[in-house]
C-alpha positions as CSV (number, residue, x, y, z in Angstrom):
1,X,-15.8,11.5,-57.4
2,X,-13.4,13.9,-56.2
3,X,-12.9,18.1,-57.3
4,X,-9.6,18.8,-59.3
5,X,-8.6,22.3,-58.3
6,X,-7.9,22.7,-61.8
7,X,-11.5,22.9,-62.7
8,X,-12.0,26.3,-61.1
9,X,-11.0,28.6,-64.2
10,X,-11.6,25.7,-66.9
11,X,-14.8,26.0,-67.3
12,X,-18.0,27.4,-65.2
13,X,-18.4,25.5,-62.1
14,X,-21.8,25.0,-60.0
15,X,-21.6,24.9,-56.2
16,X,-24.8,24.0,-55.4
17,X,-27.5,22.0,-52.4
18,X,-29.1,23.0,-49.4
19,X,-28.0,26.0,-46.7
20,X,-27.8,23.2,-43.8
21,X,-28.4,19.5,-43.6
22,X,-32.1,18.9,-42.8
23,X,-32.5,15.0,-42.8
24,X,-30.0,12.4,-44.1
25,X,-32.7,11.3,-47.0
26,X,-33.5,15.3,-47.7
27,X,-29.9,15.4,-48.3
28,X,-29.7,12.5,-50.7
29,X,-32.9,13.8,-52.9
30,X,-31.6,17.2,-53.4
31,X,-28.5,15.8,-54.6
32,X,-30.2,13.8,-56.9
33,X,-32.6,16.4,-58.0
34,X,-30.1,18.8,-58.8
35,X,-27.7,16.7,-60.8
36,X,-30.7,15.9,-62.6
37,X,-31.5,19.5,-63.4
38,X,-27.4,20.3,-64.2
39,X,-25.7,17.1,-64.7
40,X,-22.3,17.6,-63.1
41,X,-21.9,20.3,-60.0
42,X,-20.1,20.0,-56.5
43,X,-22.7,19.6,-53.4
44,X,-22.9,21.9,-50.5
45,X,-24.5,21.6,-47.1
46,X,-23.6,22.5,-43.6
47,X,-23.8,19.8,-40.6
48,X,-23.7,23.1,-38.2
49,X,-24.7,26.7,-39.1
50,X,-22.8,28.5,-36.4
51,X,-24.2,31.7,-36.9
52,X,-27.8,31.8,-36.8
53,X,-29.6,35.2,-36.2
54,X,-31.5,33.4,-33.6
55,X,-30.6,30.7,-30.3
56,X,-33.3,29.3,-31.3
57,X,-32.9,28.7,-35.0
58,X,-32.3,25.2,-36.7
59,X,-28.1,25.0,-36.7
60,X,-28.0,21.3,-38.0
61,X,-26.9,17.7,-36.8
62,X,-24.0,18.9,-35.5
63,X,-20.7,17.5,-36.3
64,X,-20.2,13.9,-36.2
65,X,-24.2,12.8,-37.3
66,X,-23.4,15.5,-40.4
67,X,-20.3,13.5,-41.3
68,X,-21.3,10.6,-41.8
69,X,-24.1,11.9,-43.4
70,X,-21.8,13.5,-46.0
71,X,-19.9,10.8,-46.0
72,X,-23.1,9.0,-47.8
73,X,-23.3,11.8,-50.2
74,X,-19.8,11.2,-51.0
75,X,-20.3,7.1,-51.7
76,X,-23.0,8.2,-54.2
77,X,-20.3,9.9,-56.3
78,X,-21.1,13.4,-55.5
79,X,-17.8,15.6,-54.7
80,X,-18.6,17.6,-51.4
81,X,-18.2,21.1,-49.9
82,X,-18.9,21.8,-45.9
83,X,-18.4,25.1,-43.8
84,X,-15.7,24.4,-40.7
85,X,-15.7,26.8,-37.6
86,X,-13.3,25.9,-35.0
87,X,-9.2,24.7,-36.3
88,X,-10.0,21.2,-34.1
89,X,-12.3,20.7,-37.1
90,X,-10.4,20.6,-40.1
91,X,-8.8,17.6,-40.3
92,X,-11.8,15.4,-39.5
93,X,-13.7,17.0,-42.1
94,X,-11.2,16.9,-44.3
95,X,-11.8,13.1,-44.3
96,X,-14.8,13.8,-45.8
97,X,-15.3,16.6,-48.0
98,X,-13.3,17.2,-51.2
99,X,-13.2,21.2,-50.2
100,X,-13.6,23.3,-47.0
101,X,-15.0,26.3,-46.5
102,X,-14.2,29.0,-44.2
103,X,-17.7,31.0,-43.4
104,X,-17.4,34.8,-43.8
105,X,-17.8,35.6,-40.2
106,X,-14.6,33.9,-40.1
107,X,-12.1,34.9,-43.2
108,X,-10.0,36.3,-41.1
109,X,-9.3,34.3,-38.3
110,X,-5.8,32.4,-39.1
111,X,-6.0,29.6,-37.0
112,X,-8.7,28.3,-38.9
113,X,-7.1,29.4,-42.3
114,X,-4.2,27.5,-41.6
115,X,-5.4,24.3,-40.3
116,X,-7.8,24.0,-43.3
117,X,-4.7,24.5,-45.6
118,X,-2.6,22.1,-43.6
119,X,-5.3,19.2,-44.7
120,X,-4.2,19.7,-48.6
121,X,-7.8,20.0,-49.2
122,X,-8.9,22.9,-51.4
123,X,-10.2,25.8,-49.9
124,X,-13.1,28.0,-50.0
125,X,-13.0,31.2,-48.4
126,X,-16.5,33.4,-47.9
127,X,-15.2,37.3,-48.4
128,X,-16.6,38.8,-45.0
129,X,-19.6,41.0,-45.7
130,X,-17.2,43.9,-43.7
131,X,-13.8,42.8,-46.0
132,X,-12.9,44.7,-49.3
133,X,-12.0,43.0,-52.5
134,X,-8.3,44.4,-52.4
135,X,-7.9,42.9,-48.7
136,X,-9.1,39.5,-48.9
137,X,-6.3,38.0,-51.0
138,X,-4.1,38.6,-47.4
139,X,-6.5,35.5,-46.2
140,X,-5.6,33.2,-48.9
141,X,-2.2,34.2,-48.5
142,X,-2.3,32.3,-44.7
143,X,-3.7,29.2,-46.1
144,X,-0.6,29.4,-48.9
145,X,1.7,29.8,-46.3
146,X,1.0,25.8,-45.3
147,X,2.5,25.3,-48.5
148,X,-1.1,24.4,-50.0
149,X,-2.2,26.6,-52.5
150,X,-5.6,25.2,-53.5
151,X,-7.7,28.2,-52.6
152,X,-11.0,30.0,-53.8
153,X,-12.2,33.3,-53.0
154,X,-15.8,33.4,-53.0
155,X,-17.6,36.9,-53.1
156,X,-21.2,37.2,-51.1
157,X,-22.2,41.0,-51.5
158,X,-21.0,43.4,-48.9
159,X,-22.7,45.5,-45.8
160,X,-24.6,48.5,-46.9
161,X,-26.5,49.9,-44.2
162,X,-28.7,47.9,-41.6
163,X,-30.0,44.6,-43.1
164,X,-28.9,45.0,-46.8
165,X,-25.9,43.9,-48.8
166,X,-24.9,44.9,-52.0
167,X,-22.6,43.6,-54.6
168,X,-20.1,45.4,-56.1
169,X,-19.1,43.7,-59.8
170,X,-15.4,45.6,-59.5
171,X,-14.6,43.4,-56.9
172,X,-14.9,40.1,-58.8
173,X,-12.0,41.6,-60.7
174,X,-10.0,42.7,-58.1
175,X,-10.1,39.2,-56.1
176,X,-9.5,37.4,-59.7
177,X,-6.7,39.7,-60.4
178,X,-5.2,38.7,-57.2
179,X,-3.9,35.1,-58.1
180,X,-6.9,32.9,-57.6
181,X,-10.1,31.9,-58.7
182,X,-13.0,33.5,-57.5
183,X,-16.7,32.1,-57.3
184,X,-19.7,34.2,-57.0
185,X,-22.3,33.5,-54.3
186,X,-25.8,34.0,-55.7
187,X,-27.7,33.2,-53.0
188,X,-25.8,35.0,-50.1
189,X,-25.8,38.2,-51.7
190,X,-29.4,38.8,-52.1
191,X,-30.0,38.1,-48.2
192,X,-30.8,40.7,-45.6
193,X,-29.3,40.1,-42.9
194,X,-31.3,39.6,-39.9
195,X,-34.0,41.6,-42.2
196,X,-36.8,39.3,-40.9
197,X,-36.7,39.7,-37.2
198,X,-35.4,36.4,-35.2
199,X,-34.0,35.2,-39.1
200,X,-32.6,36.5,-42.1
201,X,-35.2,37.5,-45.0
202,X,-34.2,37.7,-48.9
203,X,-34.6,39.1,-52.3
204,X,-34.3,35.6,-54.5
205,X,-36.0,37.6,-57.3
206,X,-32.3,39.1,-57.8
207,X,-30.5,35.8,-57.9
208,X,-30.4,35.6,-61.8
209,X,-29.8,38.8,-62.7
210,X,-26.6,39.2,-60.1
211,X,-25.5,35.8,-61.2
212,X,-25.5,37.0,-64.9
213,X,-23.4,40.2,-64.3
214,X,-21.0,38.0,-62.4
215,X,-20.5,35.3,-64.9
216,X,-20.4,38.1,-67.8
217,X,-17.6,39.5,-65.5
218,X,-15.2,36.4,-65.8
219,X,-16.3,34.2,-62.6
220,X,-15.0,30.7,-62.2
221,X,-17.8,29.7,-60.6
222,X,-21.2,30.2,-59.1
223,X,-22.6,29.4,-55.6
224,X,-26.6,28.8,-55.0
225,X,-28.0,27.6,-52.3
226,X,-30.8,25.1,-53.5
227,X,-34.0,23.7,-52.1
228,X,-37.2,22.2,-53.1
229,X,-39.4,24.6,-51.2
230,X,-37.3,27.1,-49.8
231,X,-40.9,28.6,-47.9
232,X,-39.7,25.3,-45.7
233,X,-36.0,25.2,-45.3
234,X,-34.9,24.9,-42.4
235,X,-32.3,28.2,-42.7
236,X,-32.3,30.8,-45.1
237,X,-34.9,29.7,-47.4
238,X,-35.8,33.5,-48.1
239,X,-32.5,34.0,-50.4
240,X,-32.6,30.2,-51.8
241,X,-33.2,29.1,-55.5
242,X,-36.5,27.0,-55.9
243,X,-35.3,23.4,-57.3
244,X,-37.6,23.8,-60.2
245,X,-35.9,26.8,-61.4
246,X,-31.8,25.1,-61.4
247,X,-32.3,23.7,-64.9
248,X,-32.9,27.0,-66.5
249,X,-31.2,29.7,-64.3
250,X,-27.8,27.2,-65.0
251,X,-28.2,26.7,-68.4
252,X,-28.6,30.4,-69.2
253,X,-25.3,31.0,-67.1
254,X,-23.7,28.5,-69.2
255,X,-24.5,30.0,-72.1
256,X,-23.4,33.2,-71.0
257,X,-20.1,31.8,-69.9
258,X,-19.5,30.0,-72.8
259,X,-19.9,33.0,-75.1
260,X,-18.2,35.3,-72.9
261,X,-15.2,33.1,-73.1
262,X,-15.9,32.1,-77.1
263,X,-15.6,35.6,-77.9
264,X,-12.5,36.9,-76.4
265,X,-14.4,39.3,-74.1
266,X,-11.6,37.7,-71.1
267,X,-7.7,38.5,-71.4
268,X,-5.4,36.1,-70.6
269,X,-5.4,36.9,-66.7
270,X,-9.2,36.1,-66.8
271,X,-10.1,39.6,-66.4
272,X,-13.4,41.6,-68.2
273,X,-12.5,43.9,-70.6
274,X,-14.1,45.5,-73.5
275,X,-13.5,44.6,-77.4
276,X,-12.1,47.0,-79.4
């Protein structure tokens, strides 16, 4: 199964699997776990996590052992989304995954923009924690300028202070208003950032509620990052989403969405606006 672009903005769609790969069969059971919980959804999983608060920390199984990996993911029908980090990448992941994803760290580096638009595939661009909503259209606008305009802008909260982010909901409306769909990163945006020493800790108690106020605000889709016991993931298990809880926390955003759309509380750009 393969990822229409056309998808983002008909219709709520779930981004959804662990923050890195762990295992080849940990892989394959959290795919099946969560289309069991949600039915239909696009995985994620990194083979490297390049930016790790730590030298020490887990990064992954590196590039070639994580593709072929994904790869196996991909046989069992499951559309895919990976992070890329260097240009030299793009096009061998591109053989793989249906959409790649350009970490935050890295929105702005136009190499890399351009040689993931270059492989036609669609994508995903993390808004930098330091980038403002009004700016980061300029970094779709470099992937579009390879003649491929398959790109989503995906929001992860912003810097505030040492160790915190913070999401601001006018953004989602500014990046939307833009030109292109925007998804909302649940997850991401309740981490603190190298809060927990040598790692990142997290405030998954607020994943839900920020989720909500995105998808009431006119999101295309919604990022989680999803594991089974996040108190064992292998990176960033203090801002994941506990397995157990996807079947409920997605069918309330559903809900939400689809009576957010029913009644005409979006204008024809897609935008939030009150009812007169």
């Amino acid at each position: 199964m393969s990822v229409d672009y056309k998808a983002f903005g008909n219709g709520l769609v779930l981004i959804a699997g662990p923050c890195v790969i762990e295992s080849e069969e940990h892989v394959h059971r959290m795919a099946r776990g969560i289309r069991d919980a949600v039915g239909q959804f696009i995985f994620k999983a990194s083979f490297d996590k390049a930016n790790r608060t730590s030298v020490g920390a887990y990064r992954g199984p590196g590039l070639r052992e994580g593709l072929r990996i994904l790869a196996g993911i991909k046989a069992d029908g499951f559309p895919v989304l990976t992070d890329i980090h260097e240009p030299a990448q793009a096009e061998e992941v591109a053989e793989v995954a249906d959409i790649l994803q350009i970490p935050a760290f890295l929105c702005r580096q136009t190499d890399l923009l351009l040689a993931a638009g270059r492989t036609g595939r669609i994508v995903n661009i993390k808004k930098g924690q330091f980038v403002a909503p009004h700016d980061i259209h300029r970094a779709a606008e470099k992937v579009a300028s390879t003649g491929n305009r398959q790109v989503v802008l995906t929001e992860r909260g912003s810097s505030f202070g040492y160790n915190n982010l913070v999401v601001d909901m006018r953004g989602l409306k500014i990046m939307r208003d833009a030109g292109w769909p925007v998804v909302f990163d649940a997850t991401h945006s309740v981490q603190l950032p190298g809060g927990a020493g040598a790692q990142s800790g997290g405030q998954p108690e607020f994943i839900e509620t920020l989720a909500r106020a995105a998808v009431a605000a006119g999101v295309d889709g919604v990022f989680v990052e999803v594991h089974e016991e996040p108190e064992r993931a292998l990176s960033d298990g203090a801002n994941a989403l506990r397995l157990s809880r996807l079947r409920e926390f997605w069918s309330r955003l559903e809900k939400l969405d689809s009576l957010v759309r029913s009644a005409d509380f979006l204008n024809v750009s897609g935008a939030a606006h009150v009812i007169k």
